[in-house]
KEKOLGU-241607 format. One record per atom (N, C-alpha, C, O): atom name; x, y, z; residue in three letters; chain. Coordinates in steps of 0.001 Angstrom, whole numbers, plus 500000, padded with zeros to 6 digits. Example, Ala and Ser with C-alpha at 12.3 -4.5 7.8 and 13.67 -1.06 7.14 Angstrom:
KEKOLGU-241607
+------+--------+--------+--------+------+-----+
| atom |     xx |     yy |     zz | type | mol |
+------+--------+--------+--------+------+-----+
|    N | 513190 | 494310 | 507800 |  ALA |   A |
|   CA | 512300 | 495500 | 507800 |  ALA |   A |
|    C | 513200 | 496700 | 507800 |  ALA |   A |
|    O | 514236 | 496681 | 508465 |  ALA |   A |
|    N | 512850 | 497750 | 507080 |  SER |   A |
|   CA | 513670 | 498940 | 507140 |  SER |   A |
|    C | 512900 | 500030 | 507870 |  SER |   A |
|    O | 513409 | 501138 | 508039 |  SER |   A |
+------+--------+--------+--------+------+-----+
***
This chain:
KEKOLGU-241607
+------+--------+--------+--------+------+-----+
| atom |     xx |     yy |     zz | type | mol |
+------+--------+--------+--------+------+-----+
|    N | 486702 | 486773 | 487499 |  UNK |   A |
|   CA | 487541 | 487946 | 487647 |  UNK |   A |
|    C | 487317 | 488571 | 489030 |  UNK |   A |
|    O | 486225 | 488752 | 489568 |  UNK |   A |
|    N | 488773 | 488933 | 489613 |  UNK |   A |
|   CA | 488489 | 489809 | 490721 |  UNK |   A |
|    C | 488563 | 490933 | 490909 |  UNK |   A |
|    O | 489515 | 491324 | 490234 |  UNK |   A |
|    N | 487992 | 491996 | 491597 |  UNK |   A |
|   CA | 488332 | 493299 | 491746 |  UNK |   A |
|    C | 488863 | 493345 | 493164 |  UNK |   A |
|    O | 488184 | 493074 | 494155 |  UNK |   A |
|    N | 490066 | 493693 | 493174 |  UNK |   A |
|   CA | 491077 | 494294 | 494091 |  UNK |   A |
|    C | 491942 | 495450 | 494367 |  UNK |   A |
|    O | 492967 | 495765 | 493762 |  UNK |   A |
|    N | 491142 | 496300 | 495804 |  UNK |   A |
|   CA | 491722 | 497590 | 495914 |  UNK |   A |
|    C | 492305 | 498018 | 497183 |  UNK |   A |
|    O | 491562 | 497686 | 498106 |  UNK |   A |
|    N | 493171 | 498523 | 497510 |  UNK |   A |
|   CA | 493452 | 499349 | 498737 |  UNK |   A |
|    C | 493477 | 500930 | 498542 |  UNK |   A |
|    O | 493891 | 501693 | 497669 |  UNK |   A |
|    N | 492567 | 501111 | 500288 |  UNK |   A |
|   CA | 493085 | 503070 | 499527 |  UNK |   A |
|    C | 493482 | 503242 | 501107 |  UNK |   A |
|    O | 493191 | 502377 | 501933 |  UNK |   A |
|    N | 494206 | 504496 | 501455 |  UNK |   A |
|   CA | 494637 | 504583 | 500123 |  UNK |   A |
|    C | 496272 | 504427 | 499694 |  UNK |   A |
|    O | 497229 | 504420 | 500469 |  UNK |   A |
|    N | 496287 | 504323 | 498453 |  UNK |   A |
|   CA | 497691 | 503751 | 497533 |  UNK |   A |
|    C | 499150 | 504002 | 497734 |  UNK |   A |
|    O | 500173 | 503420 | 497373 |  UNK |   A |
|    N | 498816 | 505366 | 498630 |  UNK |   A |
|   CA | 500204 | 506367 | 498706 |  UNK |   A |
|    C | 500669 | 507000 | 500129 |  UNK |   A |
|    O | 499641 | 507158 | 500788 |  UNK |   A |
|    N | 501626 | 507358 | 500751 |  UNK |   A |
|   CA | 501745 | 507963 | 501671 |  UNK |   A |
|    C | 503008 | 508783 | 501389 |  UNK |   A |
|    O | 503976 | 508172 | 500937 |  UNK |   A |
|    N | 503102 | 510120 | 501611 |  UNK |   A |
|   CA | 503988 | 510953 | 501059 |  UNK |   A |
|    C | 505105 | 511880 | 502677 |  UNK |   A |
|    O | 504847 | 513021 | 503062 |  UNK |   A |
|    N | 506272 | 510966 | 503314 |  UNK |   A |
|   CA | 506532 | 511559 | 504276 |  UNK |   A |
|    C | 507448 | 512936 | 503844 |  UNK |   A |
|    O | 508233 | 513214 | 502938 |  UNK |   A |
|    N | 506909 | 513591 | 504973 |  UNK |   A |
|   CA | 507781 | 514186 | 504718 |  UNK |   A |
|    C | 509489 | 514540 | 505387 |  UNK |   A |
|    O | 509733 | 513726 | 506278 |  UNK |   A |
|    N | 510604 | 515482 | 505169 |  UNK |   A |
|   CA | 511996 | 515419 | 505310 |  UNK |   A |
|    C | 512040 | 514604 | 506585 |  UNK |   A |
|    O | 512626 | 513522 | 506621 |  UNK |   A |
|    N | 511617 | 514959 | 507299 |  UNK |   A |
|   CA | 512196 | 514825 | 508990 |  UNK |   A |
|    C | 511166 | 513480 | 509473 |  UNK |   A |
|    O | 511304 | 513130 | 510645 |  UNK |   A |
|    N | 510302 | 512832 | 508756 |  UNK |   A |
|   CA | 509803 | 511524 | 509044 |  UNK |   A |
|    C | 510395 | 510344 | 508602 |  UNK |   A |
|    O | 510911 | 510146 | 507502 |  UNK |   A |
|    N | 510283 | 509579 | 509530 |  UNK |   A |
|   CA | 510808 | 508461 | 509362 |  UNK |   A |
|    C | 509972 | 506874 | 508668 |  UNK |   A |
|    O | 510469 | 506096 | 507853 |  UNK |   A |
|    N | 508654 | 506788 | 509297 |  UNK |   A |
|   CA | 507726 | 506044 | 509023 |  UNK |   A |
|    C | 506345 | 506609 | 508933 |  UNK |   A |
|    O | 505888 | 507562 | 509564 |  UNK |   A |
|    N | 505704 | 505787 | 507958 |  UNK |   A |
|   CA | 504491 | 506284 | 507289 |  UNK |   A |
|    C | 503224 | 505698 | 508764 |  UNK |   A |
|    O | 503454 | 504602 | 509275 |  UNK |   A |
|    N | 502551 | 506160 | 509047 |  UNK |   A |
|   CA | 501684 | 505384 | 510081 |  UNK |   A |
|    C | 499604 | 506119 | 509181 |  UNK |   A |
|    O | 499077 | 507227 | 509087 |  UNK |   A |
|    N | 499255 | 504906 | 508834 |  UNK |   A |
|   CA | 498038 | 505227 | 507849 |  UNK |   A |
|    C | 496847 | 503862 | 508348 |  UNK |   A |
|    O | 497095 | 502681 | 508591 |  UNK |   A |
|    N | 495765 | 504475 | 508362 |  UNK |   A |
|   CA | 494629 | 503308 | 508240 |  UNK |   A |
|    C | 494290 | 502840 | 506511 |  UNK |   A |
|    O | 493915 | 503590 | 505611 |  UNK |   A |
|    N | 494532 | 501550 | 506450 |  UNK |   A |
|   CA | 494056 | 501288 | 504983 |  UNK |   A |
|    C | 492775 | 500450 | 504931 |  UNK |   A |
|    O | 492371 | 499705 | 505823 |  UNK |   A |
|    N | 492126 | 500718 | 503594 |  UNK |   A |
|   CA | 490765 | 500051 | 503450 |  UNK |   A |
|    C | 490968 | 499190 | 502556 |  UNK |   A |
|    O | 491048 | 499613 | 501402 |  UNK |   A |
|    N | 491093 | 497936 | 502767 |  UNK |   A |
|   CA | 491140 | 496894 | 501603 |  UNK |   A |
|    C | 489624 | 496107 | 500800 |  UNK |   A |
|    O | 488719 | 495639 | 501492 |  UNK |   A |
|    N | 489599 | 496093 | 499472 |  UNK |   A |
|   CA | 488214 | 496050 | 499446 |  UNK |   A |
|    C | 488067 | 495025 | 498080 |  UNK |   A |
|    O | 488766 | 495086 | 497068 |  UNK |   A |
|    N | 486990 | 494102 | 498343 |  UNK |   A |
|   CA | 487517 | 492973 | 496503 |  UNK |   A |
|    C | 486364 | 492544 | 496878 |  UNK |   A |
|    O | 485792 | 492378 | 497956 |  UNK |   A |
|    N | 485982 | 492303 | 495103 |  UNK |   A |
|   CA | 484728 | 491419 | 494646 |  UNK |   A |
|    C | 484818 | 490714 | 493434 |  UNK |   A |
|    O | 485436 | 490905 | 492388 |  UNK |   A |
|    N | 484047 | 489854 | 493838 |  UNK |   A |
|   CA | 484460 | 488669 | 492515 |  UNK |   A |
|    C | 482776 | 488415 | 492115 |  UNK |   A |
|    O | 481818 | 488781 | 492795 |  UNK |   A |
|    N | 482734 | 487604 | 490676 |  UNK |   A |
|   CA | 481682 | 487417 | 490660 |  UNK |   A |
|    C | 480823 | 486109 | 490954 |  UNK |   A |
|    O | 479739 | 485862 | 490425 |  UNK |   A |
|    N | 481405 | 485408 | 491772 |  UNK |   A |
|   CA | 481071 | 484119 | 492324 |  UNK |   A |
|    C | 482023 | 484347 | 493600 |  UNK |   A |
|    O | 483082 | 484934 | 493822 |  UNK |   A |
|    N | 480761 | 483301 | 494585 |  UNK |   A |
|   CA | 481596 | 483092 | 495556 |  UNK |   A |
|    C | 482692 | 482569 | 495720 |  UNK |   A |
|    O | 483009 | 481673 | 494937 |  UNK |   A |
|    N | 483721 | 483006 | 496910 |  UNK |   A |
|   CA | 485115 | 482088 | 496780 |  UNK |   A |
|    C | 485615 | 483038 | 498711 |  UNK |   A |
|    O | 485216 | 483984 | 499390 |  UNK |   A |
|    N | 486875 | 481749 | 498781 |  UNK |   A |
|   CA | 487476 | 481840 | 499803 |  UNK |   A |
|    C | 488652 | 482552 | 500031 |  UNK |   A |
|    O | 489561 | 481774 | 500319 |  UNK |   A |
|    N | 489026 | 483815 | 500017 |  UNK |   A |
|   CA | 490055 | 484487 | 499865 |  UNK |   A |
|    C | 490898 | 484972 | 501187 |  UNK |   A |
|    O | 490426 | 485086 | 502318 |  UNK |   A |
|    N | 491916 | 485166 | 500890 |  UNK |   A |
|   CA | 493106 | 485367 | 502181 |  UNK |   A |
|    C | 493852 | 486933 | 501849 |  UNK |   A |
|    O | 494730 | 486810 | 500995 |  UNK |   A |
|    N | 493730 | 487955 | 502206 |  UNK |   A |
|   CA | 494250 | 488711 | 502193 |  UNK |   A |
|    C | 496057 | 488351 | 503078 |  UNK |   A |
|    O | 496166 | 487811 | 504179 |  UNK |   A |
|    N | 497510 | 488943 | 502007 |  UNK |   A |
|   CA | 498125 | 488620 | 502798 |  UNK |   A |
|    C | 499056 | 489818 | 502618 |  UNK |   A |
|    O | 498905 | 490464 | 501582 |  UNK |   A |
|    N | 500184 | 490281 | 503654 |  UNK |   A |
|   CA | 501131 | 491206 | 503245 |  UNK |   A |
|    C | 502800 | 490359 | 502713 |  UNK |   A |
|    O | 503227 | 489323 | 503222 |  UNK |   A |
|    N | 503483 | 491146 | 501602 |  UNK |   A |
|   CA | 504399 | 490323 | 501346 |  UNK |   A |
|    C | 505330 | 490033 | 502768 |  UNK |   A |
|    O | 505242 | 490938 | 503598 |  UNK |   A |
|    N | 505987 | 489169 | 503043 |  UNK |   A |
|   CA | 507075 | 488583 | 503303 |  UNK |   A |
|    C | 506401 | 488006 | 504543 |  UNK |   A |
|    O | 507200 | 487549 | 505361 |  UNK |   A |
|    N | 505043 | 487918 | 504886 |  UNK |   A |
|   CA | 504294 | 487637 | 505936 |  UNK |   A |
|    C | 503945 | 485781 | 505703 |  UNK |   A |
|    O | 503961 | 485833 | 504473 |  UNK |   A |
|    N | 503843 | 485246 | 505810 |  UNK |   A |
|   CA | 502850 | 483431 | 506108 |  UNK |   A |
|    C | 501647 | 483477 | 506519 |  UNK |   A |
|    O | 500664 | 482992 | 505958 |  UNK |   A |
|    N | 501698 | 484233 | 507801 |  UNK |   A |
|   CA | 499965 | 484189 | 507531 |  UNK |   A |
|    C | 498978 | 485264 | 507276 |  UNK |   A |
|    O | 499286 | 486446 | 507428 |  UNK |   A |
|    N | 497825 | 484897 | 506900 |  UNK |   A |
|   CA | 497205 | 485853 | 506570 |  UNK |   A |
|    C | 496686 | 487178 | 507109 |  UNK |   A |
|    O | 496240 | 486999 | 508242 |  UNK |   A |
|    N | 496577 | 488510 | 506689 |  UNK |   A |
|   CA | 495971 | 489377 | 507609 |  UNK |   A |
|    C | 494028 | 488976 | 507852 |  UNK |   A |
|    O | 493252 | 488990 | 508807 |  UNK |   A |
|    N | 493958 | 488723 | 506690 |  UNK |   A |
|   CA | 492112 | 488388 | 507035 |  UNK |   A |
|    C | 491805 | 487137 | 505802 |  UNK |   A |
|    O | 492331 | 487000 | 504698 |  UNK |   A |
|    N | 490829 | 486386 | 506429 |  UNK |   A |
|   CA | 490151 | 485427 | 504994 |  UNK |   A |
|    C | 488478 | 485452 | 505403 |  UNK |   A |
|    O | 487825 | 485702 | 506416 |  UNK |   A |
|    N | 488226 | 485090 | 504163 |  UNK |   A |
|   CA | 486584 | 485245 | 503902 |  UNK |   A |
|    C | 486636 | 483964 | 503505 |  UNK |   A |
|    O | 487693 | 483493 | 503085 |  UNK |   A |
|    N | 485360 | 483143 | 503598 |  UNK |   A |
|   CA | 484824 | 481985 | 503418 |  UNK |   A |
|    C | 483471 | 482130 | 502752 |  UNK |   A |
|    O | 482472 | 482620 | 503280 |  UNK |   A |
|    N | 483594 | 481490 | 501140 |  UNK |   A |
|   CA | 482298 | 481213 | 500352 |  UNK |   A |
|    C | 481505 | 482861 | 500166 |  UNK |   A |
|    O | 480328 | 483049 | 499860 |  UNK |   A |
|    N | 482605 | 483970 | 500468 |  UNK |   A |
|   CA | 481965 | 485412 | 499595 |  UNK |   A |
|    C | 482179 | 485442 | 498343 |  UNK |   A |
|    O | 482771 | 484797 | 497477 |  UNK |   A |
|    N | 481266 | 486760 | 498515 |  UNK |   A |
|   CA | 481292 | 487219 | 496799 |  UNK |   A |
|    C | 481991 | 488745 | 497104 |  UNK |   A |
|    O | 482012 | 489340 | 496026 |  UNK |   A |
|    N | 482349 | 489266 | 497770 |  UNK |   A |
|   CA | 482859 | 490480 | 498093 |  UNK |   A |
|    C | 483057 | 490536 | 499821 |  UNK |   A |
|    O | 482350 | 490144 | 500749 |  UNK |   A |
|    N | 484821 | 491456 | 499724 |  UNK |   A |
|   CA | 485043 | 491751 | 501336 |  UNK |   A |
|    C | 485437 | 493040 | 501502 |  UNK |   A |
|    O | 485665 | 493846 | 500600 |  UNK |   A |
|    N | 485520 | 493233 | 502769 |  UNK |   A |
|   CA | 486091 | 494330 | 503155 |  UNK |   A |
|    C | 487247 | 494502 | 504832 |  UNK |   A |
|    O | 486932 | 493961 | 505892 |  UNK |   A |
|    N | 488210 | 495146 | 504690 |  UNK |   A |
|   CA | 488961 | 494979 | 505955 |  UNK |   A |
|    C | 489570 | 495975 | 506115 |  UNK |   A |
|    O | 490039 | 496376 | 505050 |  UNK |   A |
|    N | 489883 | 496809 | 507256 |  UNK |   A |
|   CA | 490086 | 498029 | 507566 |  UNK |   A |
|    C | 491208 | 497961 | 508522 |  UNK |   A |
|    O | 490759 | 497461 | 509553 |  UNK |   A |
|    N | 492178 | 498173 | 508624 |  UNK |   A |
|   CA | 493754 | 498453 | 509625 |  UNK |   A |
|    C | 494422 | 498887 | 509526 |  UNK |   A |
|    O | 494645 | 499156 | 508345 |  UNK |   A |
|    N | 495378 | 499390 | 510479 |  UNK |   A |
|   CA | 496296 | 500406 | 510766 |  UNK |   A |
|    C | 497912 | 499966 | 510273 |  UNK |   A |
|    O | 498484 | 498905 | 510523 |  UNK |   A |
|    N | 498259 | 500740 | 509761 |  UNK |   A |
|   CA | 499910 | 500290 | 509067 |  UNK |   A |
|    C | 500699 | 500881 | 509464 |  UNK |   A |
|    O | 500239 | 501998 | 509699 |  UNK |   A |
|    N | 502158 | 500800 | 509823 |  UNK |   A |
|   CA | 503092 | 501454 | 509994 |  UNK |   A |
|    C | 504131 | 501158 | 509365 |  UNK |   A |
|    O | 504860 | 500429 | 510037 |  UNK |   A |
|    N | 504561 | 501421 | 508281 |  UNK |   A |
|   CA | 505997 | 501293 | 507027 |  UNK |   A |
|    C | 506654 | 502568 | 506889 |  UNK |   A |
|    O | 506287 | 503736 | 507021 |  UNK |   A |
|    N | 507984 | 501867 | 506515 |  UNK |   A |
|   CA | 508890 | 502944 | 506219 |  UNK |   A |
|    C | 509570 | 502905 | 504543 |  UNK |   A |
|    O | 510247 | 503699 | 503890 |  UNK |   A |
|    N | 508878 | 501294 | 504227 |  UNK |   A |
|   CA | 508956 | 501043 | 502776 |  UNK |   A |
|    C | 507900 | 500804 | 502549 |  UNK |   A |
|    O | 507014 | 500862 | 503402 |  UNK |   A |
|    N | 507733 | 500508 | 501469 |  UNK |   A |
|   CA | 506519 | 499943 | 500284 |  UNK |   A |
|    C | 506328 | 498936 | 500710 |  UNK |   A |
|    O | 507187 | 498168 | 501144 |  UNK |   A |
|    N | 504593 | 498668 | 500640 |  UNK |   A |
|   CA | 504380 | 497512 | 501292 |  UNK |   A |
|    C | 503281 | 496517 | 500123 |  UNK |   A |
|    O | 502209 | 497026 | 499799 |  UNK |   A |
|    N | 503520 | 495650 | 499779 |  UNK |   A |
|   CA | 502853 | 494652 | 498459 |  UNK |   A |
|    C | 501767 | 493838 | 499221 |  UNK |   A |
|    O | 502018 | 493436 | 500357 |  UNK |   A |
|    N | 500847 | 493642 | 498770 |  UNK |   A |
|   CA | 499624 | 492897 | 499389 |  UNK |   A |
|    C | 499032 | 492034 | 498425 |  UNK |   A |
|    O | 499027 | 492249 | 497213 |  UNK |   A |
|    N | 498392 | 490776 | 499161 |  UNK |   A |
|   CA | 497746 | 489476 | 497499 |  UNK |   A |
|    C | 496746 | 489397 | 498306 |  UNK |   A |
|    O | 496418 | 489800 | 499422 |  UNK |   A |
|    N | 496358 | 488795 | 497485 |  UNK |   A |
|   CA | 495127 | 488098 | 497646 |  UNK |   A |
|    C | 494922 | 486939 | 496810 |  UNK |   A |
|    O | 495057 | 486822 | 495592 |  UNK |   A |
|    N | 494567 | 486095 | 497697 |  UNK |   A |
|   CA | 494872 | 484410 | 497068 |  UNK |   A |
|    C | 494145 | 483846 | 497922 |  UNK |   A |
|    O | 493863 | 484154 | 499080 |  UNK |   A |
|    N | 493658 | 482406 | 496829 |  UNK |   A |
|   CA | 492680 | 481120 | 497466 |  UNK |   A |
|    C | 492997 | 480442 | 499130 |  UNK |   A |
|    O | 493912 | 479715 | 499517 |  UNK |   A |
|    N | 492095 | 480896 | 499695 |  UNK |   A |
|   CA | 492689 | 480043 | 501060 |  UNK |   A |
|    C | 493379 | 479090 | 500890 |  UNK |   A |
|    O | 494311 | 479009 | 501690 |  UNK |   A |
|    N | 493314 | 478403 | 500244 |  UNK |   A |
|   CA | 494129 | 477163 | 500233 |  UNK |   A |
|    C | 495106 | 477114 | 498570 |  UNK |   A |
|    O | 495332 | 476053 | 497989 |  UNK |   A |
|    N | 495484 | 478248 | 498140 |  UNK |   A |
|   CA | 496546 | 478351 | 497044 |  UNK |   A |
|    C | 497446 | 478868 | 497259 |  UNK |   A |
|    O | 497506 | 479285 | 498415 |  UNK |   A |
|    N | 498703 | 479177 | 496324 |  UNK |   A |
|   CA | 499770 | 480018 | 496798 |  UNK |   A |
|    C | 499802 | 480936 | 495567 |  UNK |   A |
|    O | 500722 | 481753 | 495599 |  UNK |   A |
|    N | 499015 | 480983 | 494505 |  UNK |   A |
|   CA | 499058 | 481661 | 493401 |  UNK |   A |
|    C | 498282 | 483381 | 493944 |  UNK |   A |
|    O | 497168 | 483409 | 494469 |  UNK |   A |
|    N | 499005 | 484511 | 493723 |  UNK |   A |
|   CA | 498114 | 485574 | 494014 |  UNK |   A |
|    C | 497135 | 485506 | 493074 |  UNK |   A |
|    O | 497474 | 484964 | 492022 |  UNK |   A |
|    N | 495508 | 486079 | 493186 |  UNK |   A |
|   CA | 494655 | 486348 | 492109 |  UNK |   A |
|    C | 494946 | 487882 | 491685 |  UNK |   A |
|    O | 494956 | 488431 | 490584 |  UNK |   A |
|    N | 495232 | 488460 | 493287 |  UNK |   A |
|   CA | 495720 | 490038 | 493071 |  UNK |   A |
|    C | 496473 | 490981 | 493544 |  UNK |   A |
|    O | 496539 | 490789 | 494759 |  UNK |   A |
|    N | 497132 | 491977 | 493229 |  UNK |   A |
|   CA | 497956 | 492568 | 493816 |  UNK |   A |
|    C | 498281 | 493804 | 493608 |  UNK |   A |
|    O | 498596 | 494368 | 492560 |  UNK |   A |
|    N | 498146 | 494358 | 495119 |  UNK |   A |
|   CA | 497738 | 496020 | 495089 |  UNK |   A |
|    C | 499488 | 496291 | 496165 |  UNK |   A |
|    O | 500095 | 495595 | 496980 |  UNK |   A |
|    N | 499704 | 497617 | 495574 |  UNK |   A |
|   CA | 501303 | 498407 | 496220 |  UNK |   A |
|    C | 501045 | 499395 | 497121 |  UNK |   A |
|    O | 500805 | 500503 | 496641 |  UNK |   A |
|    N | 501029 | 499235 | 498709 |  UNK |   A |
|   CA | 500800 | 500731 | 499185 |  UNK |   A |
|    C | 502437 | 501222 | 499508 |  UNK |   A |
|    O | 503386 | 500765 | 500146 |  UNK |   A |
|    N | 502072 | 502813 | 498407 |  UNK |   A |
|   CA | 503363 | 503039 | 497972 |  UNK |   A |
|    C | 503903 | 504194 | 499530 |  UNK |   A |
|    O | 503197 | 504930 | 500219 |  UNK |   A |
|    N | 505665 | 503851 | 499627 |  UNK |   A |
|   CA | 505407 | 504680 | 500467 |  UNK |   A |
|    C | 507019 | 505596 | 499795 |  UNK |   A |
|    O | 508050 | 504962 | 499570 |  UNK |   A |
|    N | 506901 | 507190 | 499565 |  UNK |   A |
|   CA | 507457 | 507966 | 499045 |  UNK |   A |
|    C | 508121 | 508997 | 500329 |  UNK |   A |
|    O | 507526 | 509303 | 501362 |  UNK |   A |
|    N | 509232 | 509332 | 500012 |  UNK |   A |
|   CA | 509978 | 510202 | 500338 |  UNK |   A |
|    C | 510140 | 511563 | 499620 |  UNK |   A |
|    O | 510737 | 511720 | 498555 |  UNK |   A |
|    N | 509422 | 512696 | 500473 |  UNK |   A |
|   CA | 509266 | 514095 | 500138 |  UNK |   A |
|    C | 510720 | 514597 | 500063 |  UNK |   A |
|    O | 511336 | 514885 | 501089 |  UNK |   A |
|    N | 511389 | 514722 | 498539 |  UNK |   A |
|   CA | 512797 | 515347 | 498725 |  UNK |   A |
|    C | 512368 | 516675 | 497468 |  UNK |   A |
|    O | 512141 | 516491 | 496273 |  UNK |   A |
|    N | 512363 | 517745 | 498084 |  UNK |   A |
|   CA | 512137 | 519163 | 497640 |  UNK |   A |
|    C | 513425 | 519903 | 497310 |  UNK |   A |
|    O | 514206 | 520334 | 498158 |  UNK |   A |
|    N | 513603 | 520031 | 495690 |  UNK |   A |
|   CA | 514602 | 520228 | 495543 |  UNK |   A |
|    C | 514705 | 521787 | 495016 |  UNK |   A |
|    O | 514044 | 522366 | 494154 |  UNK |   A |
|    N | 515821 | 522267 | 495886 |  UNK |   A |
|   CA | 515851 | 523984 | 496071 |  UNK |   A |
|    C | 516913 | 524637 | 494848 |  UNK |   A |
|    O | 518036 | 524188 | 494617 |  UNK |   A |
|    N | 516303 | 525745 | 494168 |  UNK |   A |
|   CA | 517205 | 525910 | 493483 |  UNK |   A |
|    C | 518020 | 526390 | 493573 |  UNK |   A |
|    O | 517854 | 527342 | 494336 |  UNK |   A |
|    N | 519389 | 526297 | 493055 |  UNK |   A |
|   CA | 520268 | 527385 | 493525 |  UNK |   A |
|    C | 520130 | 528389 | 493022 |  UNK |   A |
|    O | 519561 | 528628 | 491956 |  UNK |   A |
|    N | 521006 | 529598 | 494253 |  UNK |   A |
|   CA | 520770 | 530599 | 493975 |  UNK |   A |
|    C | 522070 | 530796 | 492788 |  UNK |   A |
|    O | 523233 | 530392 | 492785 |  UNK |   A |
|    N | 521186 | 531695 | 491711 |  UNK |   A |
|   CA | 522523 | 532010 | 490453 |  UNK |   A |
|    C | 522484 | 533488 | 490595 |  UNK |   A |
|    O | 523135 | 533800 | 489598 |  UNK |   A |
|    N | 522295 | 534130 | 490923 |  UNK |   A |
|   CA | 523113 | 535473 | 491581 |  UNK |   A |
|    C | 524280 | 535789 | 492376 |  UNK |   A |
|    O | 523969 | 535583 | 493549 |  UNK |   A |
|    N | 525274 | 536123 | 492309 |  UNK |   A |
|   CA | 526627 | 535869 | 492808 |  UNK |   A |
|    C | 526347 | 536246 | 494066 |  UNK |   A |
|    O | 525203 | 536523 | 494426 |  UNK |   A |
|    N | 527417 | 536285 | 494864 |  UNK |   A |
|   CA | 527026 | 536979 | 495966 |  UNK |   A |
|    C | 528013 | 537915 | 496514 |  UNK |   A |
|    O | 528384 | 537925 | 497688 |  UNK |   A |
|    N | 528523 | 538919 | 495325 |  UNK |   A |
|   CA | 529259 | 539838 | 495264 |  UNK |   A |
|    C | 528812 | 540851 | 493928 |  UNK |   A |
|    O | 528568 | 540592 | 492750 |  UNK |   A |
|    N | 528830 | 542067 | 494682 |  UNK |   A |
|   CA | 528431 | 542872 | 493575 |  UNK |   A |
|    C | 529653 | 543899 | 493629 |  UNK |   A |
|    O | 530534 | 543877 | 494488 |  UNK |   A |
|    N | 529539 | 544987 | 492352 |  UNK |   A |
|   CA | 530027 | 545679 | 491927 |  UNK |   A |
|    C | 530021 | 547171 | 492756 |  UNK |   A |
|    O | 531000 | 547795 | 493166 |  UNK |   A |
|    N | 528475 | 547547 | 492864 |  UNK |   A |
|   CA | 528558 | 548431 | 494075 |  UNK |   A |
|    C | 527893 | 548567 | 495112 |  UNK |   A |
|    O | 528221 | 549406 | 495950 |  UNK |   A |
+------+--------+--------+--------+------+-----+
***
């Protein structure tokens, strides 16, 4: 079994931003050694691989304007073992209307 995490998970822009710009910490342990490839979706090659660990760690800078999906898989497989979402959200603050007319009597 593996343990697989990124933090952190979320980035919340707000109205007038366009792209999320965040350092993420990616972090996994297994309980036997193994050869793992950290990768981002729609990418081929890998962002980082470890050779014959039992636990990694990798630290970099992101810039998305969508959601971005990440695996982690056997250097040499195509099956993910895991898969973490760094989510990226749009701050839409919704105002209430005003229900007071905006004409009065006197």
């Amino acid at each position: 079994m593996i343990q697989f995490s990124i933090k952190p998970r979320l980035c919340v822009l707000a109205a007038k931003e366009e792209v999320c710009r965040d350092e993420l910490e990616v972090t996994w342990a297994a309980e036997e050694a193994r050869s793992l490839c950290l990768y981002q979706s729609g990418e081929s090659m890998p962002l980082r691989c470890w050779e014959n660990q039992t636990q990694g760690a990798y630290q970099f800078n992101i810039t998305a304007s969508t959601s971005v999906d990440f695996h982690l898989r056997e250097e040499e497989g195509t099956q993910a073992l895991g898969s973490e979402v760094f989510e990226v959200v749009y701050d839409q603050k919704k105002f209430r209307k005003q229900r007071r007319n905006p004409w009065s009597f006197f």
